[in-house]
DSSP file (Angstrom, degrees, kcal/mol; ACC not computed):
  #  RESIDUE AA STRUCTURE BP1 BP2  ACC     N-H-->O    O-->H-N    N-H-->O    O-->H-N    TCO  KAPPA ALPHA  PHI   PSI    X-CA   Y-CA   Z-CA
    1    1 A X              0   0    0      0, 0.0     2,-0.3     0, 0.0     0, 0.0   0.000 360.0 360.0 360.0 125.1    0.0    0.0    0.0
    2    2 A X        -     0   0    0      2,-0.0     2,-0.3     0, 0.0     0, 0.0  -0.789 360.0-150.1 -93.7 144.7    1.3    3.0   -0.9
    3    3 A X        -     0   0    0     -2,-0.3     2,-0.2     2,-0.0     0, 0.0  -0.773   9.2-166.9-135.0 133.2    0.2    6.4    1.6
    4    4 A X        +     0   0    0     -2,-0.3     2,-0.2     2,-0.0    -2,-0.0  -0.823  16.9 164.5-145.1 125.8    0.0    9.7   -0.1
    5    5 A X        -     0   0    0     -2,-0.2     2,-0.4     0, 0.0    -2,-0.0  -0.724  26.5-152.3-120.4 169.5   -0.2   12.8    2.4
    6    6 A X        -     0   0    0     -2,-0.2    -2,-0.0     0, 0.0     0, 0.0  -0.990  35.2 -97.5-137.4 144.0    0.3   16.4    2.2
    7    7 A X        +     0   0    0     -2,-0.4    47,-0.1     1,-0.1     3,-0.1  -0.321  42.4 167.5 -51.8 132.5    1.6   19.0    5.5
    8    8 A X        -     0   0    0      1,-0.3    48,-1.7    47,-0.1     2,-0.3   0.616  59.3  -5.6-105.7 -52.5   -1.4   20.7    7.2
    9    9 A X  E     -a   56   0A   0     46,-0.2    48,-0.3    48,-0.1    -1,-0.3  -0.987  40.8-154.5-152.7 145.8    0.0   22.0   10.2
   10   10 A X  E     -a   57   0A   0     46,-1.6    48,-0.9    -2,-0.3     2,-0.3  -0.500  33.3-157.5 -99.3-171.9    3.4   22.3   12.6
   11   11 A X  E     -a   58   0A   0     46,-0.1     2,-0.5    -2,-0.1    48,-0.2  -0.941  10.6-170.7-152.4 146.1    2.1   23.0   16.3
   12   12 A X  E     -a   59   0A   0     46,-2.6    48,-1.4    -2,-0.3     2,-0.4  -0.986  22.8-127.3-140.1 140.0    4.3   24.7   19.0
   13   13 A X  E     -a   60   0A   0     -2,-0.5     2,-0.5    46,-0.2    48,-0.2  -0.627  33.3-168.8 -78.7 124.7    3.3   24.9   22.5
   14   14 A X  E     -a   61   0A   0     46,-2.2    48,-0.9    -2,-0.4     3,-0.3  -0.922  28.2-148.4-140.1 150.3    3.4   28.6   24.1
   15   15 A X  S    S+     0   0    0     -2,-0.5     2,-0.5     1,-0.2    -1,-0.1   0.811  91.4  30.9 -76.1 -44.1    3.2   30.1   27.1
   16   16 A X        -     0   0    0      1,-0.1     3,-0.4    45,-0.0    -1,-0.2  -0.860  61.8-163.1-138.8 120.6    1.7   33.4   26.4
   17   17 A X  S >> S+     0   0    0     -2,-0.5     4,-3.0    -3,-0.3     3,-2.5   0.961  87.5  53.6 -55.5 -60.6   -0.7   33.0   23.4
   18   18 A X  H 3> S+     0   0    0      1,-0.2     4,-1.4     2,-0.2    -1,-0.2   0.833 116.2  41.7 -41.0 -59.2   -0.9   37.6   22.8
   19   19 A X  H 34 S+     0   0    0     -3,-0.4    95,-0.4     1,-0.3    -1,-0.2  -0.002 115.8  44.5-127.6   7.3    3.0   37.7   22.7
   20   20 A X  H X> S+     0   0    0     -3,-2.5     3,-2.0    93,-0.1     4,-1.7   0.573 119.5  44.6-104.7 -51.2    3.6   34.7   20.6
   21   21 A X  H 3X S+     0   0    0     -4,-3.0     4,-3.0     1,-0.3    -2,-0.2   0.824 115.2  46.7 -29.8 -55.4    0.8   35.9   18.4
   22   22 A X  H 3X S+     0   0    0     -4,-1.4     4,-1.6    -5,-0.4    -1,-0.3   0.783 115.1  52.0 -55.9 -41.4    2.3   39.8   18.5
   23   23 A X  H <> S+     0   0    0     -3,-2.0     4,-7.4     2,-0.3     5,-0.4   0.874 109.1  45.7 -85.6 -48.5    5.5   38.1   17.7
   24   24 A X  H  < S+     0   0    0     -4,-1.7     6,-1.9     1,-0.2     4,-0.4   0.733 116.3  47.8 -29.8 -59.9    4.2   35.9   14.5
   25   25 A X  H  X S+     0   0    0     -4,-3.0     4,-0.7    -5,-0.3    -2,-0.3   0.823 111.1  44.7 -83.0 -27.6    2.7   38.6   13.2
   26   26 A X  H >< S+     0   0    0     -4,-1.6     3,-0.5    -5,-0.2    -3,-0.2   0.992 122.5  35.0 -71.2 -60.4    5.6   41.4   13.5
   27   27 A X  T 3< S+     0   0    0     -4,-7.4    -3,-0.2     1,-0.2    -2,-0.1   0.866 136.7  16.2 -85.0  -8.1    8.8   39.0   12.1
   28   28 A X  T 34 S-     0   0    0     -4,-0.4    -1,-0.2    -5,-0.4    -2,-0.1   0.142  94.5-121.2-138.4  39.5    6.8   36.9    9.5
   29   29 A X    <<  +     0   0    0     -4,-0.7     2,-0.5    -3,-0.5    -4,-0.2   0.527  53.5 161.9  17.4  35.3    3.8   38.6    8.9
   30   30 A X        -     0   0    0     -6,-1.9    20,-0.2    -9,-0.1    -1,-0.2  -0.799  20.8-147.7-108.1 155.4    1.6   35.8    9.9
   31   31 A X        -     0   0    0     -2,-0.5    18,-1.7    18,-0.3     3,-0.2  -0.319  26.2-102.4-111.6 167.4   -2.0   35.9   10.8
   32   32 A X  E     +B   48   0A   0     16,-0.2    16,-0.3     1,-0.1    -1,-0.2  -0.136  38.7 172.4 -41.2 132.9   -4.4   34.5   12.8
   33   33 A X  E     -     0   0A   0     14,-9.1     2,-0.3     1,-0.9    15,-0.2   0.645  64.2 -24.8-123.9 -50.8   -6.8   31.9   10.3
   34   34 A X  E     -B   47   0A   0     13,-0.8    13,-1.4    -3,-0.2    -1,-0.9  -0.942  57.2-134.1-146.6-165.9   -8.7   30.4   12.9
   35   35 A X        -     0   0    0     -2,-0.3     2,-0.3    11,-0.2    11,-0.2  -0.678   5.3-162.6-141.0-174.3   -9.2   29.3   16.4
   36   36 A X        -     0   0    0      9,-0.2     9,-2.6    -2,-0.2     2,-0.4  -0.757  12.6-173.8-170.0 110.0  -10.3   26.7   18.6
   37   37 A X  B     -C   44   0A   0     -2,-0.3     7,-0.2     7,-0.2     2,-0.1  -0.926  27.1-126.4-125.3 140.0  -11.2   27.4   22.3
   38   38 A X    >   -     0   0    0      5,-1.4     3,-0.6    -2,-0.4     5,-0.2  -0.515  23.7-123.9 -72.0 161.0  -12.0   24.5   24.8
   39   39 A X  T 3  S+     0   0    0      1,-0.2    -1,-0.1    -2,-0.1     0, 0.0   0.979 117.1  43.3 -62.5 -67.2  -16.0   25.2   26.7
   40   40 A X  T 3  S-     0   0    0      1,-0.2    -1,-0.2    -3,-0.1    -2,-0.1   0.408 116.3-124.8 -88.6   9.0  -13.8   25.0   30.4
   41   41 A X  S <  S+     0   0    0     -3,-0.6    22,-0.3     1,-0.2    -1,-0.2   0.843  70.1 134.0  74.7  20.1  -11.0   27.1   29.0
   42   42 A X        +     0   0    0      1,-0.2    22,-0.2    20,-0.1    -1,-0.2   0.372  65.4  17.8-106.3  18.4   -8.7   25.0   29.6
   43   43 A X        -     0   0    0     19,-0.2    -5,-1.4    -5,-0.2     2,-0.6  -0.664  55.1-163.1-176.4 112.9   -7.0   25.2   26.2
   44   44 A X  E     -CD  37  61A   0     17,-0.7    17,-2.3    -7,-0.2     2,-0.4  -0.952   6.3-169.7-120.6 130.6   -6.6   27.5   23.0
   45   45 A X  E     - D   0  60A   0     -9,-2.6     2,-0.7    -2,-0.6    -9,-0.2  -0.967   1.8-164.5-129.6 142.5   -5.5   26.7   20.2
   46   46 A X  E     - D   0  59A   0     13,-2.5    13,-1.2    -2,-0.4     2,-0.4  -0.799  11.9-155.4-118.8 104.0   -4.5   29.2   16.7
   47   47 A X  E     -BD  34  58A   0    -13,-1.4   -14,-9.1    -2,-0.7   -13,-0.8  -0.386  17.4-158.8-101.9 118.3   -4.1   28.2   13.9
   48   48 A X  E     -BD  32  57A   0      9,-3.3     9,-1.8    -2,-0.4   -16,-0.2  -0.931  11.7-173.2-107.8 120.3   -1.5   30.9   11.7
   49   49 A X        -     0   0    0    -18,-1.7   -18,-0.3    -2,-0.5     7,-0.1  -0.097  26.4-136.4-110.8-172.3   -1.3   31.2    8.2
   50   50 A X        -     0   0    0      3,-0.5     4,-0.1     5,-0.3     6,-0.1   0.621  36.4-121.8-127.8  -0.6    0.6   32.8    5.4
   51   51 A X  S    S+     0   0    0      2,-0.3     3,-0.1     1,-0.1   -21,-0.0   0.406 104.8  56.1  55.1  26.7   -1.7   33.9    3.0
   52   52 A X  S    S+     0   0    0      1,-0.4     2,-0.2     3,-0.2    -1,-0.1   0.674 101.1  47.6-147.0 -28.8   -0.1   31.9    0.4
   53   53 A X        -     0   0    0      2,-0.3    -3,-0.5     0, 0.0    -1,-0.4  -0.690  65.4-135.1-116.6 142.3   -0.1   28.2    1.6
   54   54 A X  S    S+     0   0    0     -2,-0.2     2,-0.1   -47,-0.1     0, 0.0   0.329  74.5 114.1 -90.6  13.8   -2.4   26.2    3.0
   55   55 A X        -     0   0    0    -46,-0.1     2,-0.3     2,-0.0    -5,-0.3  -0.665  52.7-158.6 -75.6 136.8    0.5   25.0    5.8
   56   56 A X  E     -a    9   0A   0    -48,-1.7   -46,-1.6   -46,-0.1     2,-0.6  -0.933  16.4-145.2-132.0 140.7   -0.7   26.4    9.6
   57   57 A X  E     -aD  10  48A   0     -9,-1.8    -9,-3.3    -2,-0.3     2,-0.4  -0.950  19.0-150.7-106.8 109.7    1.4   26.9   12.4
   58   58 A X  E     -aD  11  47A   0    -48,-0.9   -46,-2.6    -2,-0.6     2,-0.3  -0.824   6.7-163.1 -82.7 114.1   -0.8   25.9   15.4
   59   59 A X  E     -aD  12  46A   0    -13,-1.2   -13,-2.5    -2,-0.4     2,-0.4  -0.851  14.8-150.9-100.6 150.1    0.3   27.9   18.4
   60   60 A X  E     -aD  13  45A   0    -48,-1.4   -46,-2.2    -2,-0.3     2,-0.4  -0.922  10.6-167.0-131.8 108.0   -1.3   25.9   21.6
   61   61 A X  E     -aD  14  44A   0    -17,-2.3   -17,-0.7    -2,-0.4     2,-0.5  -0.571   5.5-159.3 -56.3 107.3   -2.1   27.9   24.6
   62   62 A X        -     0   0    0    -48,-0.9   -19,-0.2    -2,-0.4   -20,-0.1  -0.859  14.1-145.7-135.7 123.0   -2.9   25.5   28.1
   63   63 A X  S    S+     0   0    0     -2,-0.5     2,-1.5   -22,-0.3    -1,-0.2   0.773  95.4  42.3  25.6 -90.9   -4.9   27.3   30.9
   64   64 A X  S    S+     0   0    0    -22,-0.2     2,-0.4     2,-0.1    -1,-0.2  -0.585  79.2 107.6 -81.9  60.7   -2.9   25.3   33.6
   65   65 A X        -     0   0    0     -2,-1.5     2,-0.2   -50,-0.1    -3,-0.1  -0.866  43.3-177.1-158.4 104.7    0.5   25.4   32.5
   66   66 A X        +     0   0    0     -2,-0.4     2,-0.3     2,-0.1    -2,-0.1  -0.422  52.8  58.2-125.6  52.4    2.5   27.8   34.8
   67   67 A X  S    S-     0   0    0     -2,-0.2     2,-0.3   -52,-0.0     3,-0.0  -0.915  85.6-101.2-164.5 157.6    6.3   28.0   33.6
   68   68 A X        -     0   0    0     -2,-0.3     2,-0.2     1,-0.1   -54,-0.1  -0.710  53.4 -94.2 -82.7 143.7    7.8   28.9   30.4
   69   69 A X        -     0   0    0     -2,-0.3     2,-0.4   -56,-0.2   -54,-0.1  -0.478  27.7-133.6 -74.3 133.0    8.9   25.8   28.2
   70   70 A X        -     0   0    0     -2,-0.2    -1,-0.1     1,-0.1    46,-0.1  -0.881  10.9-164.0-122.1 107.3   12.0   24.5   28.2
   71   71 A X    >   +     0   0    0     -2,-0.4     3,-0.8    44,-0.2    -1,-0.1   0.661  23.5 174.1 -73.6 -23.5   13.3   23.9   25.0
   72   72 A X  T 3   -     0   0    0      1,-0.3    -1,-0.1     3,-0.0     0, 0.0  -0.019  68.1 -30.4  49.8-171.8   16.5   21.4   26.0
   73   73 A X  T 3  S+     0   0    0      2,-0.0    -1,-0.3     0, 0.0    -2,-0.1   0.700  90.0 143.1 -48.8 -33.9   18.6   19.7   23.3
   74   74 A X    <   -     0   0    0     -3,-0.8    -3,-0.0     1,-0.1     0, 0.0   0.162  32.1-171.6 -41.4 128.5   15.5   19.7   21.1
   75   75 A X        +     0   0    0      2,-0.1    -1,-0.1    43,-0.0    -3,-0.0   0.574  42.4 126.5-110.5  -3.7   17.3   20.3   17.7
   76   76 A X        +     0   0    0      1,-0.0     2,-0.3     2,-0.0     0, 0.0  -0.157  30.7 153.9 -40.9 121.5   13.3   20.8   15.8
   77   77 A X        -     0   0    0     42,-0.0     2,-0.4     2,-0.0    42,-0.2  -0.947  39.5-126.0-122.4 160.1   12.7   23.8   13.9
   78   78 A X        -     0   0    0     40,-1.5     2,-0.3    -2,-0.3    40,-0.1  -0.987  12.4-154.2-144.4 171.5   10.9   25.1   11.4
   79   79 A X        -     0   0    0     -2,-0.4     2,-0.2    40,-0.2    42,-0.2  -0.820   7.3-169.8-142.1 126.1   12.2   27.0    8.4
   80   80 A X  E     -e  121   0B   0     40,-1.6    42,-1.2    -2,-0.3     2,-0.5  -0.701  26.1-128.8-111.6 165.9    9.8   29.9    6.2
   81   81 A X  E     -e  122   0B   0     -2,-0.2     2,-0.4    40,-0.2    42,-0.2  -0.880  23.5-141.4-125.5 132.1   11.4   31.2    2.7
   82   82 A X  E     -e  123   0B   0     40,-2.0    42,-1.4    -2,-0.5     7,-0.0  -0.929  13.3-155.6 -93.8 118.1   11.4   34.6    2.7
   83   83 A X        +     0   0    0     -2,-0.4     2,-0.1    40,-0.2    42,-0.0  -0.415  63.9  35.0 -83.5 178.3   10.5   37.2   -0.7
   84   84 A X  S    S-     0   0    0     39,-0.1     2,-0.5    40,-0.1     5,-0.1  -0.348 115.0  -8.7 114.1-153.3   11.8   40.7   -1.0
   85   85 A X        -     0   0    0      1,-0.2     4,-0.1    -2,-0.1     5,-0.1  -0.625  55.7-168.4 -95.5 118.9   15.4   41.9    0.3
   86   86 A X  S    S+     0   0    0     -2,-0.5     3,-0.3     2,-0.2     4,-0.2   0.858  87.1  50.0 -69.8 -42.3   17.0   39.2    2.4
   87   87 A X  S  > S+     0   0    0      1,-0.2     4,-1.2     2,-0.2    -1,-0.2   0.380 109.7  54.5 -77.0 -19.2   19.8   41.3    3.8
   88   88 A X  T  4 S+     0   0    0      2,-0.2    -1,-0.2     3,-0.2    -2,-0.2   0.265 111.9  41.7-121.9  25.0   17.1   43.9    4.8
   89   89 A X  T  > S+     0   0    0     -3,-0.3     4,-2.6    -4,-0.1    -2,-0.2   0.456 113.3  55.4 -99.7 -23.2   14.8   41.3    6.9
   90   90 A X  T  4 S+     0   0    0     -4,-0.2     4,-0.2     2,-0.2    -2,-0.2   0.833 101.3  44.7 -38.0 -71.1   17.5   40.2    7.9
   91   91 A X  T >X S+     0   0    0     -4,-1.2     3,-1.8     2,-0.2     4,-1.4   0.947 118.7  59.5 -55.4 -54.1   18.9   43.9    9.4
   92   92 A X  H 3> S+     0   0    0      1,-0.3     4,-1.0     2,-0.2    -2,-0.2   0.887 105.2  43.7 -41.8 -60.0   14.8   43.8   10.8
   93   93 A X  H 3<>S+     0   0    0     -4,-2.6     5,-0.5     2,-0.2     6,-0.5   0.327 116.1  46.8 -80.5   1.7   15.1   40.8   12.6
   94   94 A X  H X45S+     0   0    0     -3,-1.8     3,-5.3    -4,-0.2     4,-0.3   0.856 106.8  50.3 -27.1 -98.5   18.1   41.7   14.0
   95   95 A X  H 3<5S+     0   0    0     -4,-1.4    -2,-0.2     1,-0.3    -3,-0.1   0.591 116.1  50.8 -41.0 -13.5   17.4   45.5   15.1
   96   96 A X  T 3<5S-     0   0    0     -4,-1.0    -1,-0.3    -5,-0.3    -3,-0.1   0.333 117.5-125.6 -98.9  20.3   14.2   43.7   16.9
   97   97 A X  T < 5S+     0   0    0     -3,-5.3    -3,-0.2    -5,-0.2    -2,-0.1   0.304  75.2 121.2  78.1 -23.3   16.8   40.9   18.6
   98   98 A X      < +     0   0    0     -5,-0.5    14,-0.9    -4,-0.3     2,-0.4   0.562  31.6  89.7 -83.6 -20.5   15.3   38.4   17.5
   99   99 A X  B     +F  111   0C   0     -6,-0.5    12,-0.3    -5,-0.2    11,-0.1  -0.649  43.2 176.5 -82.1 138.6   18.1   36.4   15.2
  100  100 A X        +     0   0    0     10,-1.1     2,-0.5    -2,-0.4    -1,-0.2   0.569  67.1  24.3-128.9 -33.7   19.7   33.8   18.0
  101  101 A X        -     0   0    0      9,-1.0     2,-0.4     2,-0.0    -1,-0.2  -0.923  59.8-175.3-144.7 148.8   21.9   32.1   15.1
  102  102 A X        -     0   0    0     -2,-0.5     2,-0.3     7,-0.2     7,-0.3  -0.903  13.1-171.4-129.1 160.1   23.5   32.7   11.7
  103  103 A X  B  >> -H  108   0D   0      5,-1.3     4,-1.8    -2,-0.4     5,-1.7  -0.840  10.8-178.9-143.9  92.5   25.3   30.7    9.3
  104  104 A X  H >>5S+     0   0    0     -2,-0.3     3,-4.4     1,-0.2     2,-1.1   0.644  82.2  54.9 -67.9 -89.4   26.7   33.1    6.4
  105  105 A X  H 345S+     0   0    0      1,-0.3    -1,-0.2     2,-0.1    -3,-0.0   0.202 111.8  41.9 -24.8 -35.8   28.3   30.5    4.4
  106  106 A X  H 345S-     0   0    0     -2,-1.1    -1,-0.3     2,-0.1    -2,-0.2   0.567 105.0-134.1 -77.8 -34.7   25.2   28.7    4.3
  107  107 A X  H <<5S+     0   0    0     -3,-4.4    16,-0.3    -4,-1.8     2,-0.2   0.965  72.8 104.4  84.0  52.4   23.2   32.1    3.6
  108  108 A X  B  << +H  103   0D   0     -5,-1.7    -5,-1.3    -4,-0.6    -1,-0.3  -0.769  45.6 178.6-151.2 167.6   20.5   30.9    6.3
  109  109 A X        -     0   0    0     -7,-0.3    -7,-0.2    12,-0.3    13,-0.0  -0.003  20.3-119.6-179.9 113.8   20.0   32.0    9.8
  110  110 A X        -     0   0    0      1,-0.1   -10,-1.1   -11,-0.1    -9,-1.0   0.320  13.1-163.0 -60.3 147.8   17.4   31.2   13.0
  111  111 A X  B     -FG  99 119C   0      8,-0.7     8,-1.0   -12,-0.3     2,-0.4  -0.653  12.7-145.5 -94.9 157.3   14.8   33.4   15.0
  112  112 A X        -     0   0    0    -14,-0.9     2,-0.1    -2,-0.2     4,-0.0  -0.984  11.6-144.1-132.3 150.0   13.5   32.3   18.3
  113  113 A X    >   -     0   0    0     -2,-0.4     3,-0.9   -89,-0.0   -93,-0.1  -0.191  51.7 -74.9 -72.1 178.8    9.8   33.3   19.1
  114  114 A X  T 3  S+     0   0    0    -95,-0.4   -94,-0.1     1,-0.2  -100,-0.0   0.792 133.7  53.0 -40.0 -46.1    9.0   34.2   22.7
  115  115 A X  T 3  S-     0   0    0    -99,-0.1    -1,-0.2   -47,-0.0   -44,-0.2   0.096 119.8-109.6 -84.8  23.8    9.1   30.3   23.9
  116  116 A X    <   +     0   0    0     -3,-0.9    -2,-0.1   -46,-0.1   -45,-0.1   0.825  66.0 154.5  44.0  35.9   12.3   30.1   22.4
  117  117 A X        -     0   0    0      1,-0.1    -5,-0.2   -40,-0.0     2,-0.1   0.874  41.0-122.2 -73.5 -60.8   11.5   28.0   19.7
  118  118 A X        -     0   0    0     -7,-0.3   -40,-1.5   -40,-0.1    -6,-0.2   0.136  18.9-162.8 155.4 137.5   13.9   28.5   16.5
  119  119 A X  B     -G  111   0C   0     -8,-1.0    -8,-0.7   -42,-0.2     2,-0.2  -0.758  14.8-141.5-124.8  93.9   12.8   29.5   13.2
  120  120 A X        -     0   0    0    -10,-0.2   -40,-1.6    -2,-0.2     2,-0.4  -0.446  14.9-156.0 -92.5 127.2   15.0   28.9   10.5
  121  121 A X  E     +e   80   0B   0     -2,-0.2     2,-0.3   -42,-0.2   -12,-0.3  -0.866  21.7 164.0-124.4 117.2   14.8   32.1    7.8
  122  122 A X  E     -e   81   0B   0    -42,-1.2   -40,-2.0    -2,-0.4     2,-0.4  -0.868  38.4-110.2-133.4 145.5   16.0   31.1    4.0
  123  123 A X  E     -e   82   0B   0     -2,-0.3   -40,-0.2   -16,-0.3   -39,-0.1  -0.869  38.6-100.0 -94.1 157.1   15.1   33.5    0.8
  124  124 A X        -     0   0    0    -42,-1.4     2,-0.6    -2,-0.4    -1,-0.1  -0.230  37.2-132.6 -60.3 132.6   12.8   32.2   -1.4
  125  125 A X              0   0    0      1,-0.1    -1,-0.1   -42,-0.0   -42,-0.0  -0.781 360.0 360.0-110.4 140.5   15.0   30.8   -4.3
  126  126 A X              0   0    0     -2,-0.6    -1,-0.1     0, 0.0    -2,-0.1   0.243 360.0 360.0-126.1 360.0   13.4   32.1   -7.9
């Protein structure tokens, strides 16, 4: 039997849902597409899109979860292609802090969001 699937969604767990959101939308201009709230509140989850893809980065909010997440050795990321001036999103996401690693040789180089997750930042190759 052969299986054929296509990517829906990544999910990353966060600690405060406004200032992952804030965070989403300022270095990679993505938005909310929908949302999902439990009845007891005990769990939100938000699904962010790109306005070009149907791939969503699920950020997951829980109620009852009272420390920020501790990323450890986990070496997961995930990596958006960027249009437009490379070197001068680049300079952005700098001047806001935000770039935690670079690799010139490679031309590539990571964000972290708020929970310190890593985003790996690439330009779109044309």
């Amino acid at each position: 039997m052969e299986v054929k699937s296509r990517f829906a969604h990544y999910n990353f767990n966060v600690f405060d849902l406004e200032k992952s959101m804030d965070f989403y939308e300022k270095a990679l201009n993505l938005k909310e597409v929908r949302r999902k709230e439990a009845s007891d509140s005990s769990f939100v989850l938000v699904y962010l899109g790109d306005g070009e893809t149907d791939f969503e980065l699920e950020l997951t909010w829980l109620r009852d979860w009272d420390r920020p997440y501790e990323m450890g050795d986990n070496e997961v990321h995930l990596c958006v292609q960027v249009y437009g001036d490379y070197d001068e999103i680049r300079k952005f996401h700098k001047d806001n802090g935000w770039v935690c690693y670079e690799n010139e040789s490679m031309n590539l180089y990571f964000i972290n969001d708020p929970d310190d997750h890593w985003i790996e930042v690439v330009p779109v190759k044309r």
